[in-house]
C-alpha positions in Angstrom: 163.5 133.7 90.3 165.8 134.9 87.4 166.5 138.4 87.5 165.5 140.4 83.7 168.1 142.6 82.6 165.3 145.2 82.8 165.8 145.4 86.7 168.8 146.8 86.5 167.2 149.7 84.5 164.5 149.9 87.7 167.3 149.7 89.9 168.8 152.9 88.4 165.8 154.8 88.8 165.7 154.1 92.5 169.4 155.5 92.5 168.1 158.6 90.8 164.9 158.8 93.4 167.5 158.6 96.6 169.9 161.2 94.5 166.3 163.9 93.9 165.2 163.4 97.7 168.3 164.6 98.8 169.6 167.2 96.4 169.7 171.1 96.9 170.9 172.1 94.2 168.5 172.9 90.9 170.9 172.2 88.1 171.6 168.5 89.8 168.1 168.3 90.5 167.2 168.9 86.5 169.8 165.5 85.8 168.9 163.3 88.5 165.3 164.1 87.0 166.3 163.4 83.3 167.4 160.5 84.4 165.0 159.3 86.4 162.6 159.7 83.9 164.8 158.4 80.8 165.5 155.2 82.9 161.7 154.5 83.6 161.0 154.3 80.4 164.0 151.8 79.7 163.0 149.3 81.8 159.7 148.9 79.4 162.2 149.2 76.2 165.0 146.7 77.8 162.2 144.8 78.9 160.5 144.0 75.3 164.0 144.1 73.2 166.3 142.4 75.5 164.4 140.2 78.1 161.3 139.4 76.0 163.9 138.6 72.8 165.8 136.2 74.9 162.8 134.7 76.2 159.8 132.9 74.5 157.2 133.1 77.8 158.2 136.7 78.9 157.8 137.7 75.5 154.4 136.0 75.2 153.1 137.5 79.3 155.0 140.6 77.9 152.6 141.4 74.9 150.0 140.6 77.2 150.6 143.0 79.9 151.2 145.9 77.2 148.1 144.8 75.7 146.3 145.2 78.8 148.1 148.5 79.3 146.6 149.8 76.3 142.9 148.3 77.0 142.8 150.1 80.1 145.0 153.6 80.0 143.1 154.7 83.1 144.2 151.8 85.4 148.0 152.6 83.9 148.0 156.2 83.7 151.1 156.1 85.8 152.6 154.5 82.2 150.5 156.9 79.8 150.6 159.9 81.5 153.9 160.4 83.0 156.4 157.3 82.1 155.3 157.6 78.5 154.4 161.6 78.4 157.4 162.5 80.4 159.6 160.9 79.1 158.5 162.3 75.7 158.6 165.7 76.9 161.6 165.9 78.5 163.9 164.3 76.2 162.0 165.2 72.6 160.9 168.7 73.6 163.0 170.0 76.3 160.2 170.8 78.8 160.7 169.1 82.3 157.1 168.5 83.7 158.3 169.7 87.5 158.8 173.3 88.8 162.1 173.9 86.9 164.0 176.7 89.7 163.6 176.9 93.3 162.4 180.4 94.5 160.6 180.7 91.2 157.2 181.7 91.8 154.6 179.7 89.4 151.1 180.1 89.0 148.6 177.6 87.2 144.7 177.8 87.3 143.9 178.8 91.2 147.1 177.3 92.7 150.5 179.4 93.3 153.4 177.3 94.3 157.2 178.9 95.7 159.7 176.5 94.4 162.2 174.9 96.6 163.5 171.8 95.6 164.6 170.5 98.9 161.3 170.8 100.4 158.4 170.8 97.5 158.7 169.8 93.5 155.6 170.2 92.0 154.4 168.1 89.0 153.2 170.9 86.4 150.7 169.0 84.3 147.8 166.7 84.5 146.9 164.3 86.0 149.6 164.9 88.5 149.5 169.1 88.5 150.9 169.8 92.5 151.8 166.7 93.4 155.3 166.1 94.3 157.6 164.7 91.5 159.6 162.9 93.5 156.3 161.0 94.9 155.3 160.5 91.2 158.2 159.0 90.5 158.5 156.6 93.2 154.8 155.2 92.3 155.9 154.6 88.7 158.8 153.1 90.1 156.6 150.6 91.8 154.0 150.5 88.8 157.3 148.9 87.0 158.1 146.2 90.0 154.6 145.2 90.6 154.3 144.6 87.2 157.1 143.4 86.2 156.3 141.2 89.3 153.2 139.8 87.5 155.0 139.4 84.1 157.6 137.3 85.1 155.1 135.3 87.9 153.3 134.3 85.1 156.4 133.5 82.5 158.0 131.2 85.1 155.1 129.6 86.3 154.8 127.9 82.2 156.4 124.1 82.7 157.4 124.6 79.5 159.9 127.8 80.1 163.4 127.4 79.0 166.2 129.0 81.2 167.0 133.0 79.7 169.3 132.4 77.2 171.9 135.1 75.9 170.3 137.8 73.3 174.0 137.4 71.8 175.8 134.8 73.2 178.9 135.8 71.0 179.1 138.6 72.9 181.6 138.7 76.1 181.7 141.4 78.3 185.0 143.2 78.4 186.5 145.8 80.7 189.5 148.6 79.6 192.4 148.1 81.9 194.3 151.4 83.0 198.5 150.3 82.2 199.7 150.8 85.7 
């Protein structure tokens, strides 16, 4: 099966996941988080300009599956409430939703965490307060490829699906050459 540009975009967060479970240091921590988080919510962006746009029967099981996303925010909280709301908060307000130092001591409601990032990263806000962010992220992560699993099941199952075609065909990739 055809591989959607928006992959790639999953693929990145994966690299950001491996890069959080094995960094030390907080201020690397904070980047590989931004963009983690910023690259989640790509793959949905890429996925309905770019993929959807170059494609009549993604773009048709595409509308579908947000549609569905918005019947039933419960059953995609993962999207609402931390692709979505992370994503927003982070990059529009600042405010990452995971304990932001090691060694910092944080209290919320009856729960008092110690911070260090190489063994514990606590989510900070609802619905996943104390979990670890580097779990949250991995099940949003496979949120994305089960559902983008679905989407694209279901656009290349149609008989009458025409091969992905170029968003911009005039467009050839190029690459700056260092003079030697």
């Amino acid at each position: 099966m055809k591989q959607l540009v928006c992959e790639e975009g999953l693929a990145d967060c994966r690299h950001a996941l491996e890069f959080l479970e094995m960094e030390t240091d907080p201020k690397k921590f904070r980047l590989f988080w931004l963009a983690g988080v910023a690259a989640l919510r790509s793959v949905g962006h890429v996925f309905a300009k770019v993929d959807a746009g170059a494609n009549e029967a993604v773009e048709r099981e595409a509308k579908a599956a947000f549609a569905r996303w918005k019947q039933d925010k419960n059953e995609h909280k993962i999207f609402w409430s931390f692709i979505d709301k992370e994503r927003n908060t982070l990059l529009k307000e600042g405010e990452p939703g995971v304990c932001p130092l090691p060694s910092l001591l944080h209290v919320e409601a009856d729960y008092v965490y110690e911070c260090d990032f190489d063994i514990f990263a606590p989510m900070l806000k609802e619905p996943y307060f104390g979990e670890d962010c580097r779990d949250v992220l991995e099940m949003a992560i496979q949120w994305w490829q089960s559902e983008i699993a679905s989407i694209k099941a279901r656009a290349f199952e149609s008989k009458s699906l025409q091969p992905l075609k170029s968003p911009n065909p005039a467009l050839k990739p190029t690459r700056l050459r260092r003079s030697a």
